[in-house]
C-alpha positions, 0 to 999 in steps of 0.5 A: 623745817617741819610744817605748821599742823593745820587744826579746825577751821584752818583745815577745813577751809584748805580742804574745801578750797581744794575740792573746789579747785578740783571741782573747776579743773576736773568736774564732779565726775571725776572728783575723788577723796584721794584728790581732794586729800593730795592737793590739799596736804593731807589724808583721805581718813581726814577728810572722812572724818569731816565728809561721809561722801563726795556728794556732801564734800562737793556740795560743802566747796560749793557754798563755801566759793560761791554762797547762794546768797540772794538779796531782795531787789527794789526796782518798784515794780514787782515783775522786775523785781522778780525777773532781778532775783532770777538773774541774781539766782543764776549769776550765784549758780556759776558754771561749775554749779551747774555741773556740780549740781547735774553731776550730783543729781545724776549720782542721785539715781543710785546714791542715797547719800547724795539724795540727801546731801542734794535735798538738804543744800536745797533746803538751806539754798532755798528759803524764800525769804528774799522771795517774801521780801519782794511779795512784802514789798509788792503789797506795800506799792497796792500791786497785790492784796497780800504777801501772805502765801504759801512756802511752796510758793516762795521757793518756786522761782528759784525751783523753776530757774534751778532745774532750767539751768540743770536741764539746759545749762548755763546762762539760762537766758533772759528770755527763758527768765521772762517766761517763768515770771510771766507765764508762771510765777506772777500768774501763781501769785495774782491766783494766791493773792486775789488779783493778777500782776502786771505781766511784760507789755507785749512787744510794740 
């Protein structure tokens, strides 16, 4: 009986669902074209057709299993709001994101293909849309004057939670999310927004 030939969308998702196995069981170091293609059920010329590298395959599994999709929490309050989304930011990172995106960045150093394949996922990951969302619901309540403030400073909780999962590893602990919100970002946006933020009540 001769198997159904897999075109399209259908090829690229065994393909991706592949990668992402290998990824799980062996982790980015050890990920190859040849092991992707054998598992599968096709060829390496196939594959690179679609992906010129292991960096843009991996990155390509990676948001297809676990898409970095955020939503905005609504606690009423903005600092928990803000310490919501970088739970949220960090349950999507996974742990074999974590390792993904350490043995990416590491392939960075000589590899300016995966310079750019890094670059361009954290562009498309990191919009700061959801960030806005909450900055607009924090003018609405009167808890800042503004939600008009600058791209940079959207993306940056996500930057901040992203390099402290990259650099220590999986879970970032609350404590550490604590921190960045009250020492960094609500201090940044009360700076930008004309008045501080409410910040954690200091422990009784």
């Amino acid at each position: 009986m001769t198997a159904t030939r897999r075109r399209g969308q259908r090829l690229d998702d065994a393909i991706l669902d592949a990668t992402w196995q290998v990824l799980q069981e062996a982790g980015y170091a050890r990920l190859t074209f040849e092991a992707v293609a054998a598992r599968a059920g096709t060829s390496r010329p196939v594959l690179n057709r679609r992906w010129l590298t292991r960096a843009e395959l991996a990155l390509a599994a990676m948001e297809r299993a676990a898409p970095p999709v955020v939503a905005a929490p609504d606690t009423g309050s903005l600092r928990s709001d803000l310490v919501e989304l970088l739970r949220q930011a960090v349950n999507g990172f996974g742990a074999v994101r974590g390792e993904v995106l350490a043995g990416l960045l590491a392939e960075t150093a000589r590899d300016p293909d995966a310079t750019a394949a890094v670059r361009a996922w954290i562009a498309r990951s990191t919009t700061g849309d959801t960030m806005a969302a909450i900055l607009a619901g924090a003018a609405e309540r009167g808890e800042i004057r503004t939600a008009d403030v600058p791209a940079r400073v959207l993306r940056l909780p996500f930057d901040l939670v992203r390099n402290e999962a990259i650099r220590y590893g999986l879970p970032v602990a609350d404590d550490a999310i604590a921190s960045i919100v009250d020492d960094v970002v609500l201090p940044l946006v009360g700076h930008t927004c004309g008045e501080r933020p409410a910040a954690a009540p200091p422990p009784g």
